[in-house]
Every structure is written in C-alpha cells, then in structure tokens.
C-alpha positions in Angstrom: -146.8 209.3 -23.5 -149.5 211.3 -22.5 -150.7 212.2 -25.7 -151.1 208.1 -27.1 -152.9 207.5 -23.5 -155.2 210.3 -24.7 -156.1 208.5 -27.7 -156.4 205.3 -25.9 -159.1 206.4 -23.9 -160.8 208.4 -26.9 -160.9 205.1 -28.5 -161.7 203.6 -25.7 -165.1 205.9 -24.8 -165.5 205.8 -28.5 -166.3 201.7 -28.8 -168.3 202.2 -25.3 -170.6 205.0 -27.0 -170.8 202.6 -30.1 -171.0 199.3 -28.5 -174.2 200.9 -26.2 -175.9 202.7 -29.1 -175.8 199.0 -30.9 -177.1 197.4 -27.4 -180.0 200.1 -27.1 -181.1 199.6 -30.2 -181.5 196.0 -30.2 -183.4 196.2 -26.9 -185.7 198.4 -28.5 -186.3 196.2 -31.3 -187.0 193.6 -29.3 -189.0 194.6 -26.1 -191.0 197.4 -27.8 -193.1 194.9 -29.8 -193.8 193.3 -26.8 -194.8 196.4 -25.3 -196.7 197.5 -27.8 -198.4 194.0 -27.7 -198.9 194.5 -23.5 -200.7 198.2 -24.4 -203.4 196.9 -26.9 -204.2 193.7 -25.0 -204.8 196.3 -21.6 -206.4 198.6 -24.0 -209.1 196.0 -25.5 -210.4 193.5 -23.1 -211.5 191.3 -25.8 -208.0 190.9 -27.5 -206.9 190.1 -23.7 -209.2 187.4 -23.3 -208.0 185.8 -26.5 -204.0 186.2 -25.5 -200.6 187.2 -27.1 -200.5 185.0 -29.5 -203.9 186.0 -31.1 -202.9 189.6 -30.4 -199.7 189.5 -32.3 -202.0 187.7 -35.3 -204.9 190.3 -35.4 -202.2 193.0 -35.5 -200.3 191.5 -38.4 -203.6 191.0 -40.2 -204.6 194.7 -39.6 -201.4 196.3 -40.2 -198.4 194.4 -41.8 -195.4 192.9 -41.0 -194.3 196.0 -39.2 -197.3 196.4 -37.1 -196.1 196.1 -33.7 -193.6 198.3 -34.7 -196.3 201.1 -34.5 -195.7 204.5 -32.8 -192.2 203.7 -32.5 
C-alpha cells in the first residue's frame, strides 16, 4: 500500500512541478514585454510623452517582431 501511495504523490509533485513550469512561463511571456515596454518609456522621456502604444510601434520598427522580447 505504501509503495502505490509513493507513486501517487511522485506523480502528484510531478504534474505540480510541470503544471508551474508551464504557468511561469506564460507569465513571462506575457508581463516581460510589458516590462520591457515600462523600462524604455522611463528610460526616454520622449517615447513617454508619446505612450505605449507608440512605444510598442517604434520598437517593432527598430527591432522586429521579437523586439520587446529583448534581454530576455
């Protein structure tokens, strides 16, 4: 009995570690643009005065479709 409990909970930390590895991941993908985005506006005052939007667009014209993946 002890020994398929075992395996229950192996499996059971196993999906946790897998299921959080997946969930880091996509929150990285996700809020890492944005804080890429945050830095450059903060880092040029003349990109902040024109806002996100125009940020995200001067970066895509500078550097590609993975742009504000930068420095990742």
């Amino acid at each position: 009995m002890s020994v398929n409990g075992n395996h229950n909970k192996l499996k059971h930390f196993s999906f946790s570690v897998i299921a959080g590895s997946i969930t880091g991941a996509v929150e990285c993908l996700i809020t890492y643009p944005l804080e890429y985005l945050k830095t450059v506006m903060q880092l040029y005052p003349e990109l902040n005065k024109k806002g996100l939007h125009y940020t995200f667009k001067d970066t895509y014209r500078k550097f590609g479709t993975f742009g504000v993946y930068r420095g990742m």
